[in-house]
N, C-alpha and C positions, 0 to 999 in steps of 0.2 A: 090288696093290703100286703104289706113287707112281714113275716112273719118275726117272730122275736123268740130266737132260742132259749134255751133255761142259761139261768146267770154261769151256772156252773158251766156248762159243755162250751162256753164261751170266751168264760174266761181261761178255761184249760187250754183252748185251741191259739186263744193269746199268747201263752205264756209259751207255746211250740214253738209260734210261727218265731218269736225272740229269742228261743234256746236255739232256734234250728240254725237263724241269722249270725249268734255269737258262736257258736261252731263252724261255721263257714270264715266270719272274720281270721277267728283264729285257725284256721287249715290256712290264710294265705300269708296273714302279718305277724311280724313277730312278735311277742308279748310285751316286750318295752315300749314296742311303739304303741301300742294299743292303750298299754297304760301312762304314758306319757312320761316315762322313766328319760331322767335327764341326759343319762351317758347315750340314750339313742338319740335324742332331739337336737343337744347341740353339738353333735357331728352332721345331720343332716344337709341334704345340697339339694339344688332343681327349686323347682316353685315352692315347695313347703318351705323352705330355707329362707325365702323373700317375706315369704307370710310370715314366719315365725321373728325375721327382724323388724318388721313392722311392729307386731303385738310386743315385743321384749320393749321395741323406744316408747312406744304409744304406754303401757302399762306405768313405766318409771319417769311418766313426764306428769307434769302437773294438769290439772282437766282446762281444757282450753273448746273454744267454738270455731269451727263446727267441732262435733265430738272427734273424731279423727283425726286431728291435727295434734301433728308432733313437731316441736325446735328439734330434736334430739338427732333428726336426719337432716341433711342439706341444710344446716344451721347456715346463718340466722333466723332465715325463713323460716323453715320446716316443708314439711311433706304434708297431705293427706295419706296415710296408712290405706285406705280405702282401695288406693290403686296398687298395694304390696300382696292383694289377696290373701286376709287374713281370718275371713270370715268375721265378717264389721262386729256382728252379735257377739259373738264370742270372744271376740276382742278386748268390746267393751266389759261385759261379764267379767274377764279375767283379769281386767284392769284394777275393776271392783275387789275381786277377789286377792288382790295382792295387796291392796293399800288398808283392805281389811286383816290381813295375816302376816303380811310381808312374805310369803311364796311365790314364786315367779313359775308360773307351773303350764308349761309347753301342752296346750291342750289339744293339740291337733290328731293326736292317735285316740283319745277318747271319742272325739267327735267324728270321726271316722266308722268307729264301731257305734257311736248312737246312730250313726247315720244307717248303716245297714241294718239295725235292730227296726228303727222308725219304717224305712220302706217295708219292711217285711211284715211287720204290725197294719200297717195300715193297708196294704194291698188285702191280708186276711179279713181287716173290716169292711172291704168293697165288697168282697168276695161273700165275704156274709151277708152283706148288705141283699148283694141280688141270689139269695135262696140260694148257693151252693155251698154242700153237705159241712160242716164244723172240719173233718180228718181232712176231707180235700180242701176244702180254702187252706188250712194250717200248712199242706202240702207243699200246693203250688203256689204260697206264698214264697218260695222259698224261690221260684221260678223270679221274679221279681229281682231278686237280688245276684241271680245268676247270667245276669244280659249283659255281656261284654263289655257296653255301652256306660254300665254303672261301676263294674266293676275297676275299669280303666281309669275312672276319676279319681284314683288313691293320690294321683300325683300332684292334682289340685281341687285341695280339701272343700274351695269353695262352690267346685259344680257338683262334689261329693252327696250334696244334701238334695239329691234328686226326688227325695220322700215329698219335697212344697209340690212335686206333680203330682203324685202318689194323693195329698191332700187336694187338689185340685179336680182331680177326677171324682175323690170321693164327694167331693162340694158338689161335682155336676151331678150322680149319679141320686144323692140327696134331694138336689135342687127341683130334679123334673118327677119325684115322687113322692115325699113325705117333708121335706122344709117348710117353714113357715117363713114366712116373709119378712120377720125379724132378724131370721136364721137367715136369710141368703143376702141381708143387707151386709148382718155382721160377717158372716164370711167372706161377702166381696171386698166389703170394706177394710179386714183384717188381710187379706195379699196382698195390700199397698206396701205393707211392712216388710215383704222380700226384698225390697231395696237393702234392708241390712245383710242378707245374705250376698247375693249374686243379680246381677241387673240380668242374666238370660234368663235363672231361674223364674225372676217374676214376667217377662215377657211370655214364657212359654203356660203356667199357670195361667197367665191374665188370658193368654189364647184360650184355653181349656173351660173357664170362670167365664167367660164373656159367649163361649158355646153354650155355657148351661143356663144362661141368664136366657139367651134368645130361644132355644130349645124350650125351656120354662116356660116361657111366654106361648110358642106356638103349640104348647101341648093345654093354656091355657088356667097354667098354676099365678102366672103373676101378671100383669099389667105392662106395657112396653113400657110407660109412666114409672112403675116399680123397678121395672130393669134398667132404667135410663138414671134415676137416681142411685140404686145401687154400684151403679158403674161410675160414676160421679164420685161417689164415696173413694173407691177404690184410686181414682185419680188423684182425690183431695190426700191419701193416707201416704201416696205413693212420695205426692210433690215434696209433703211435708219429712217424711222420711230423708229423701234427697235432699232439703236442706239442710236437717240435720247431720246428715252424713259428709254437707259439704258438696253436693256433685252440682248443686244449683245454687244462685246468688255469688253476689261480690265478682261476678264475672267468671264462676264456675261452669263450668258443663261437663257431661260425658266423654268420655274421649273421641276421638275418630281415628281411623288409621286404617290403610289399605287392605286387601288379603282378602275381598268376598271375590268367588270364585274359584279362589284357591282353597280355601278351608272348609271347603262343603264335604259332600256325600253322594257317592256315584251310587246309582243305581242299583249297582247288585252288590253292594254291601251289607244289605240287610237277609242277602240268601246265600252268599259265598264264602264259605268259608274261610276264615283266618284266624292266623292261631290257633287251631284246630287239630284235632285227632286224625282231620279228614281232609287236611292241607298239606301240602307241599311241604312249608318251612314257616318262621315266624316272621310274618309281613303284614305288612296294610296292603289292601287294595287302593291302590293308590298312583292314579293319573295326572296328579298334578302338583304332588310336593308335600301336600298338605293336607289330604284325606284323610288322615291317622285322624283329623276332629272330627271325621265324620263316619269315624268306626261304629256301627251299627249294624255289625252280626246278628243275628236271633240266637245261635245256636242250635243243632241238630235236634236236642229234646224240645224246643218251643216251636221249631219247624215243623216235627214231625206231628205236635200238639195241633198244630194249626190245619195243618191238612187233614187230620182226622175231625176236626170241628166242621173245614168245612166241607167235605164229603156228606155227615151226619147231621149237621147243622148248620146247611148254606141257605135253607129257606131262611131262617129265621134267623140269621146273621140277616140277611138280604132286607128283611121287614124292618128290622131293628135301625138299620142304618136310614133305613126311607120314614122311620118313625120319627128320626132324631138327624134333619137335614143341617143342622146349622153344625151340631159335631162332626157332621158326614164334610162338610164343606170346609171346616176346620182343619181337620186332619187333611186335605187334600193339598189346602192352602201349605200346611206344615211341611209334607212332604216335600211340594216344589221348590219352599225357599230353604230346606235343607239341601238341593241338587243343586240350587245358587242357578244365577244366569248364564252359565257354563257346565251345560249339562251332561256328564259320560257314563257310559254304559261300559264295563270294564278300560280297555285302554282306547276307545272308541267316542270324539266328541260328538255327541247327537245332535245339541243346536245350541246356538249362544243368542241370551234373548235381553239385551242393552237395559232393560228397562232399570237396573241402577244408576243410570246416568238421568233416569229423572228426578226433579232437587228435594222431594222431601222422603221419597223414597230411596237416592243417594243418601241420605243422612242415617237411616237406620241401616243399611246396609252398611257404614262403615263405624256404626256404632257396634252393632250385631254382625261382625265380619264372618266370625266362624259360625254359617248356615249347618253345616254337618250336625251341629250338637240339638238342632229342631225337631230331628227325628224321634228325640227320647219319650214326649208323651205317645208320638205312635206306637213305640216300641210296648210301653208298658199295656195300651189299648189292644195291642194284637194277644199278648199273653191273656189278660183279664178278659178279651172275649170271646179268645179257644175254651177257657176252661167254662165260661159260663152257657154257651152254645154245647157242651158237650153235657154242662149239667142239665139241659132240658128237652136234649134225644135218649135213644133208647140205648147210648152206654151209660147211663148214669148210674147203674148199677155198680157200674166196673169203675169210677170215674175216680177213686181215691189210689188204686190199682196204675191206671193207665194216665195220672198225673206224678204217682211213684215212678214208675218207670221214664216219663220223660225228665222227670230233675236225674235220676240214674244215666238218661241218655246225655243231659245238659252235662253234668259233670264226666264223664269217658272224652265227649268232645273238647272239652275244656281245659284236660290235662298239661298239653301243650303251655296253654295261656295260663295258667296257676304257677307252671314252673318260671314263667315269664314274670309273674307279678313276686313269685322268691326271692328272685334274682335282684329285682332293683330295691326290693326293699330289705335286701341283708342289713344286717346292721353294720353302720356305717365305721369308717376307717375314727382312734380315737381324735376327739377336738384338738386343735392349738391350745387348747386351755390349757389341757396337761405339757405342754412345752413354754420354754421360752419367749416365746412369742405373745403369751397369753398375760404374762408380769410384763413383758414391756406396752402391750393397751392398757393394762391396769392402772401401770404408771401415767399414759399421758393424760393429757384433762381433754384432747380433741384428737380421733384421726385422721388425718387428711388424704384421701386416696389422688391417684393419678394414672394412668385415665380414669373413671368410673368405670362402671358397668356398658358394656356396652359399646365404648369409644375405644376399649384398645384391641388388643387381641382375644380370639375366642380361647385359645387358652388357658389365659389368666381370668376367666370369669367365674369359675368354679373356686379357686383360690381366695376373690374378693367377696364372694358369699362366705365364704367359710372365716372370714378373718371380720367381714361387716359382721357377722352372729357373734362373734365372740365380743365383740367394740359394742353392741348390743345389749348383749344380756349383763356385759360390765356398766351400763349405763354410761357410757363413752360418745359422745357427739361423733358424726361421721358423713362425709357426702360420698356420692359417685352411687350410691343407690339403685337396685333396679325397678322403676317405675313401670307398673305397667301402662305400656303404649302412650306414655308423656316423651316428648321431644327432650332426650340429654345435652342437647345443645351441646356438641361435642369440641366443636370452631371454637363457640364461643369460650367456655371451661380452658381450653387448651390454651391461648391467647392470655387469658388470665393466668395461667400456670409460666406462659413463658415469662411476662413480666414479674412477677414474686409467686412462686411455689403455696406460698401461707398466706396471701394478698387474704383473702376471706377469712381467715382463721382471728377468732377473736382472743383464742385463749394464751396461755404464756408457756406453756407446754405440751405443744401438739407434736403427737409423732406424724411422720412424712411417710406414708409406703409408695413407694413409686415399683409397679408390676413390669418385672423385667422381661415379658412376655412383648412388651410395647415399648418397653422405654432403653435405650444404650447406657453402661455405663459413664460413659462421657455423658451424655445427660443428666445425669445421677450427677453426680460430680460436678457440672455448672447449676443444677438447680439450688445444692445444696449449698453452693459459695461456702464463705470465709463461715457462714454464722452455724452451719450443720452439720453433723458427722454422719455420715452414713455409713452402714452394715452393712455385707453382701449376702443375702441365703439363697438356697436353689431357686427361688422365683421371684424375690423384688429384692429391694434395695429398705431397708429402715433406717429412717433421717431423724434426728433430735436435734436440739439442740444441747452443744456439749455439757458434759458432765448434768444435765438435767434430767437424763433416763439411764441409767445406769442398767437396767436391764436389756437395754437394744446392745449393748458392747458383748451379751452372752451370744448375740444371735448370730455373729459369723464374722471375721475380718475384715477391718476400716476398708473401705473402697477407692481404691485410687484408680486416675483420670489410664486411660489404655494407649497404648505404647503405640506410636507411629513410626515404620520405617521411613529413611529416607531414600530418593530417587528410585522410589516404584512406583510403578503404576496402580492405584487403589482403586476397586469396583463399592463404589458407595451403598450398592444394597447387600452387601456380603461381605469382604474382608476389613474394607472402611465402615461399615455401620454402627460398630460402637464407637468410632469418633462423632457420629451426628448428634450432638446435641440438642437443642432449644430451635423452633422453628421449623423444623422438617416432618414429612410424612413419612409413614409408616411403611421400613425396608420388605422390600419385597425381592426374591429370586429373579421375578418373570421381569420384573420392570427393567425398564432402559434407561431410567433417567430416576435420582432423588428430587424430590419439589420442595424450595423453600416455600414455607407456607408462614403470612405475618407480617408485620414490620420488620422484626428481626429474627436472623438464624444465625447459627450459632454452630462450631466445629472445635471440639478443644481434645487435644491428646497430651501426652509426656511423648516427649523424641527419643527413639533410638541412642541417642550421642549428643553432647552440646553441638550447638549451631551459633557459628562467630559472623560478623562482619555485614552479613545478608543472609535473609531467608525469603523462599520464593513458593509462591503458589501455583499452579500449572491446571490448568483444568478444559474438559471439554464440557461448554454449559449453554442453553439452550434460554434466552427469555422469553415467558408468558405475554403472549400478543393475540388482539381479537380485533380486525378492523383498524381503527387509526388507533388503538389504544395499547402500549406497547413497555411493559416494566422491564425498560434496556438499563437501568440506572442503579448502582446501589454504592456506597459509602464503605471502606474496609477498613478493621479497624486490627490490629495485632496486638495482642497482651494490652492496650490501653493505648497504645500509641497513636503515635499521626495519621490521622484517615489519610484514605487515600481513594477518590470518586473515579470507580470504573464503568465506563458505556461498552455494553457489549452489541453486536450485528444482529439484528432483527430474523437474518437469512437463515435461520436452523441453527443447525451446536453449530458451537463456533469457539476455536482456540482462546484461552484466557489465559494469561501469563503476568504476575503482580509481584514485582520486588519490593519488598520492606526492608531499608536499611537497618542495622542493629547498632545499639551505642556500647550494648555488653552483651555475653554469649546467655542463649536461653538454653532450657531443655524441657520446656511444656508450650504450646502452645495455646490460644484461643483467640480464633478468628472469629472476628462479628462483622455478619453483612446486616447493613441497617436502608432498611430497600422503602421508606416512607411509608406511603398512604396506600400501599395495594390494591388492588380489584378483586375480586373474585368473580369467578364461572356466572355465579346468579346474576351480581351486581349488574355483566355485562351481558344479562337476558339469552348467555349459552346455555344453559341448564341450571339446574337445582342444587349444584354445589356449592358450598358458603365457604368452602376453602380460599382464602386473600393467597392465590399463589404468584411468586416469583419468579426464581430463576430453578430450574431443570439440571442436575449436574449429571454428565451422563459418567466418568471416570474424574480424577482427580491424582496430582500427587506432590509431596512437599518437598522442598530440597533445600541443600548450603549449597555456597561457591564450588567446594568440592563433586558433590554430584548434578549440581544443574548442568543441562547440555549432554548428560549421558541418556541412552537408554539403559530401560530397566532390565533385568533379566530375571529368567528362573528357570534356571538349569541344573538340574538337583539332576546325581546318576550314580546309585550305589551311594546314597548317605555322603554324596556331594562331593567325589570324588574328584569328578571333570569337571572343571570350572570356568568359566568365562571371566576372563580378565578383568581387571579395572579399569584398564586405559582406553583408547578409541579404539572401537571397533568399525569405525566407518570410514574406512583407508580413500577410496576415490569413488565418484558417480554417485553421490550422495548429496540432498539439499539441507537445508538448515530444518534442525529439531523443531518440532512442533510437540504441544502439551502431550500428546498419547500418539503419537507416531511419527515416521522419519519418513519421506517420499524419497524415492532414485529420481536420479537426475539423467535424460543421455539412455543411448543402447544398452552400458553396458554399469556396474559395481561393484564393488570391491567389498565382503567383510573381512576382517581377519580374527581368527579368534587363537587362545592361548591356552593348548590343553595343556593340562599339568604332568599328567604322567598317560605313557601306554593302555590299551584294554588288552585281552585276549581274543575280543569279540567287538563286531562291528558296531558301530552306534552313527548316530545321526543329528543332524541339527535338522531341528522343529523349526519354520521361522512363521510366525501368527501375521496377517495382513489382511491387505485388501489392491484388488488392481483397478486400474483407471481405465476402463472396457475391458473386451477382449485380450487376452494376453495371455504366451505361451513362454515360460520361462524357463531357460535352460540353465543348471547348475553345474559346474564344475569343480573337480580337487586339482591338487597333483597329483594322489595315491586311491581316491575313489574315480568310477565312471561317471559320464557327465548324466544326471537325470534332469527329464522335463516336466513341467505342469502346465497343464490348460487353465485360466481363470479369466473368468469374469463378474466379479465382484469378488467379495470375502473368502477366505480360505489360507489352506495351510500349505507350504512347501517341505517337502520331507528329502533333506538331499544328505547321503550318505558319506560319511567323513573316513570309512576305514575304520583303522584299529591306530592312527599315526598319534605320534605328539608334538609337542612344539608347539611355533607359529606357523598357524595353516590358515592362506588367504584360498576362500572361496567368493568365485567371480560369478556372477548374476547376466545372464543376456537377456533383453526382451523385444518382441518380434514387436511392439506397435507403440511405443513411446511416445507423447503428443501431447500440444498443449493443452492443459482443461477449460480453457476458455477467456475470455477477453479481460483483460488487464493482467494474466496470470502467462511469461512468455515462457515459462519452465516447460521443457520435453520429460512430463511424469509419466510413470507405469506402475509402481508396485510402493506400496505404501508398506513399512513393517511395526508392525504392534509392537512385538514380544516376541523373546527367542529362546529355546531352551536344549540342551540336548540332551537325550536318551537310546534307549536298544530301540533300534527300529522296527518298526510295525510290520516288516516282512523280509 
């Protein structure tokens, strides 16, 4: 028989184990967030941030089916909320609770602290459950709440409610000794409803519920007939929940998405200390990127609890588990597919076991990707059966003592991780609200972001949280959303944005944030055409249309298109990248080449200087080819003018040179290549890439009559002292200009260049190239020694000019000049980029 304490010493021991929990909450969070005080919530960022815009559109939208469904995101559509993690329950409650009050009240730091109050309550009624003493359950309920494991979920509120295991375990423990068979229907049947929470929560529960049913049965309390119907139940509450929630019907499902393997739990995670007293520094054990989900420390006090359990009480741990096979079998099951089929032992793969690649076990695994987070009812099982194997050897004397002392030892080791969980939960930097930026959301009736979430730079993602909350809690329509593990269809959004920026926008005053983390000026500037103004501030661009927001004019100066010089050579993912507009991917350093991605791309600047008579494009550009399938072809079009169809060489980059007549002088440009019907990577069964790409621009550069035919230069020396002339520098032994380089011609060449004034000190001319094989080049002055260079391929010539001025021809010799191949009869050697001069490197 389960004994039954007096009401009093029971409920005392209740009301500890909940004083003990709100003591703990608050040593970690701070009192705003706890109390859901506005000045912390809506500065908030990270996954609270996503939840909390969820609940703010869901709350101030009208009730729609399923319940979760909001217009207010990704309008016209909407979203299900469901995948913003916002904890569904609560969501809806708070829904309730605004339209009843009109308060919009950020619940997520209260429910944080119910959430620690509930585990702690109710581990103390397991605890009482199986006879151990009223002080130590109240105790070492407090252990419960101190397993790294739980503690870590502040950051998303909805694994936070780890108390549905806590209730799960007390279902089992119920189940195989004092339940009635009414009672274990209704509890089976009542976890179908963790669908409103968290989909792991109810799978891990139903693990635990589905142990106690069959346990039940083989201890001979219910009928497999009764546990087969009560399981039924639990299925039928589950389905029905999920449709309600919208995850099923109408062609819903659960999400999938890669990452099992990655997101698990090595092995000695659960004994290794981190973030610890007793660790090194603040780390995850972590062999594969991703183990942080499968953080499942014990900590020193629950370690050291457990080893004294089972020292003193390994018999009867040992019976207890062969009492109760189907829990025993459970928790075995738990452990394994929390180590995922990619199993490590610190930085050590033990064995990789495929069986996700079978198809219905494929499915849950990419439903249930992060395996790490499985260990949590183990976790809670190991504490709840140290302290109860200790209450029934012969330290049970000591046992309220020697469970004090391990929450004492849980918290010394803890230290570390407490200062950890300070840290991120400072109160946050104030909202946009309090600025400018927060009257011009107010003002528009839609915001229209660009990229989303997601699709552009990491960056700008924190930025687009922080500005979706405010468009949020203003009850403002917005897309670019962060869904969990929903496809953002990034191609597809961006394509849409090339052809109208507002194509989707229904409203008649929507503001445009374009994240300048991802997007160029020049971009900004042709999205915005003739009909929008855009603002500049430190991270995007804000677009209205004019005079209809009058609050975007506070937010920083009109944006105009970026200055282009003339006859230099442009690197498109660096000096050129705010000229790419419309069409292009995403500038990178490392890259070699820009990709037009689309039908059409798009390149618009303001010029340096008006441009009379001809303007000319020069480019080194590469087309997208797979097989016979080959985007050699695009259409160019200048300010509006006369296309003109350029086919470029299949054969790699290849020189591109396009004169557009002028009828009157310009001083902005905007180039449109309009490249049709594209392919992409997927289309042509290369890969997974749904980018329609084009043409590859590896450099680029613009000119008039005046400078086309020169090279470029950049010889800055002392604040541009020494100057390289404007006239020809290519005196003899030289062939004709090509887009980004000049080739010699013959043994020998001539530059001449035009210093302006003397130095006191020797300097040199840089010249940037590449040679046609092997080749050793000798340079010459009249007033410096002659130096040579070895090269074969790219590289630099550093030939030293003196201290002279004037005109000073340096003459070029090369030891192997030859033709480069068949149709081509020129004798090349040394091809020249770029020339500059400065103080010599020695």
């Amino acid at each position: 028989m389960i004994s039954h304490p007096s009401r009093r010493s029971y409920v005392l021991g209740l009301l500890g184990a909940a004083l003990g929990a709100c003591i703990v909450a608050w040593m970690i969070f701070p009192t705003d967030m706890l109390l859901g005080k506005r000045a912390y919530w809506d500065a908030i960022g990270g996954d609270n941030a996503t939840g909390l815009i969820g609940f703010y559109a869901l709350a101030q939208d009208a009730w729609d089916w399923p319940l979760l469904h909001t217009a207010s995101i990704h309008p016209p559509e909407g979203v299900n909320i469901y995948f913003t993690d916002p904890v569904p329950i609560a969501a809806l409650l708070g829904k309730l609770f605004y339209q009843a009050t009109g308060i919009l009240f950020p619940y997520m730091g209260t429910w944080i602290l119910l959430c620690y109050v509930l585990n702690s309550v109710i581990a103390y009624a397991i605890l009482r459950h199986l006879k151990v003493p009223t002080a130590a359950s109240a105790v070492a309920s407090l252990l419960l709440i101190l397993l790294p494991a739980f503690l870590w979920r502040h950051q998303h509120i909805g694994l936070i409610a780890q108390f549905t295991i806590m209730l799960s375990i007390l279902g089992y423990v119920r189940f195989t000794s004092v339940s009635s068979r009414r009672e274990i229907a209704l509890w089976t049947g009542g976890t179908g409803f963790l669908v409103f929470l968290n989909p792991y929560l109810l799978a891990m529960s139903s693990a635990v519920i589905l142990a106690g049913l069959l346990d039940a049965w083989h201890r001979r309390r219910i009928s497999i007939t009764h546990a087969a119907l009560s399981l039924s139940l639990l299925a039928v509450t589950a389905l029905a929940s999920a449709f309600a929630c919208g995850l099923i019907g109408d062609g819903s499902d659960l999400p999938e998405a890669g990452g099992f393997g990655i997101y698990s739990m090595n092995l000695l995670s659960p004994i290794m200390p981190q973030f610890s007293s007793f660790s090194a520094g603040r780390s995850f054990l972590d062999a594969t990127g991703g183990q942080y989900e499968g953080f499942n420390y014990l900590g020193a006090g629950v370690i050291s609890l457990t080893v004294l359990a089972v020292v003193f009480g390994g018999r009867r741990i040992s019976r207890a588990l062969i009492e109760r096979p189907f829990l025993s079998v459970m928790a075995v099951l738990l452990v394994f597919y929390a180590a995922s089929n990619v199993i490590y032992v610190g930085t050590t793969e033990l064995v990789t076991l495929p069986y996700n690649d079978l198809p219905f076990i494929g499915r849950i695994t990419s439903t249930f990707r992060a395996s790490g987070r499985f260990f949590w009812p183990i976790g809670f099982l190991i504490v709840i059966g140290a302290v109860w194997a200790l209450s029934r050897s012969r330290l049970r004397p000591m046992l309220t003592a020697l469970v004090t002392l391990a929450v004492c030892l849980q918290l010394y080791d803890l230290v570390p991780y407490f200062s950890y969980l300070k840290d991120t939960t400072r109160h946050p930097a104030a909202s946009f609200a309090d600025l400018p930026v927060g009257e011009a959301i107010a003002e528009a009736d839609e915001v229209v972001f660009h990229p989303g979430f997601f699709c552009g730079a990491r960056d700008d993602f924190n930025r687009i949280l922080e500005l979706q909350l405010i468009a949020a809690r203003l009850d403002r329509p917005f897309n670019g959303a962060y869904i969990n593990r929903g496809d953002p269809q990034c191609a597809r959004h961006d394509e849409l944005f090339q052809t109208d920026p507002l194509l989707r926008s229904g409203s008649r005053n929507p503001l445009l944030v374009l994240m300048k983390g991802s997007l160029s000026a020049s971009s900004a500037v042709t999205a915005a055409g003739s009909a929008l103004e855009c603002h500049e501030t430190a991270y995007a661009y804000f677009c209205s249309r004019k005079l209809s927001n009058p609050a975007v004019a506070k937010l920083g100066p009109v944006l105009t298109a970026p200055q282009a010089p003339l006859g230099v050579e442009i690197d498109p993912n660096e000096t050129g990248a705010p000229m790419f507009a419309r069409g292009w991917d995403s500038p990178s350093p490392s890259a070699t080449h820009r990709w037009g991605i689309g039908s059409v791309a798009t390149l618009a600047a303001s010029l340096s200087h008006p441009v009379c008579d001809a303007f000319y494009l020069s480019a080194n550009a590469v087309a997208f080819t797979h097989a016979d399938y080959a985007m050699d072809r695009a259409v160019l079009t200048l300010n509006g003018g006369t296309p003109q169809e350029v086919v470029l060489d299949t054969d790699g980059a290849v020189p591109l040179v396009v004169r557009f007549p002028l009828e009157h002088c310009i001083d902005s440009v905007q180039l449109q290549f309009d490249f049709g019907n594209p392919k992409s990577p997927a289309d042509l069964g290369i890969n997974s890439d749904p980018r329609r790409m084009t043409w590859g621009l590896a450099s680029f550069r613009l000119d008039s009559n005046e400078t086309f035919g020169k090279i470029s230069h950049v010889l800055p020396l002392d604040s541009g002292r020494f100057l390289l002339s404007d006239g020809d520098w290519a005196v003899s032994g030289w062939s004709v200009l090509e887009p980004a380089h000049r080739w010699s011609e013959g043994t020998e060449s001539v530059i001449r260049l035009d210093l302006e004034e003397p130095t006191s000190g020797p300097r040199c001319l840089f010249v940037d190239g590449f040679s046609l094989g092997m080749q050793t080049i000798t340079a010459s002055t009249p007033e410096a020694p002659p130096s040579t260079t070895d090269l074969n391929g790219r590289g630099v010539l550093e030939i030293p000019l003196g201290t002279q001025s004037g005109s000073v021809e340096v003459t070029l010799r090369y030891s192997d000049p030859h033709w480069p191949g068949p149709g081509d009869p020129r004798d090349l050697a040394f091809a020249v980029e770029n020339m500059r001069i400065e103080s010599c490197s020695h």
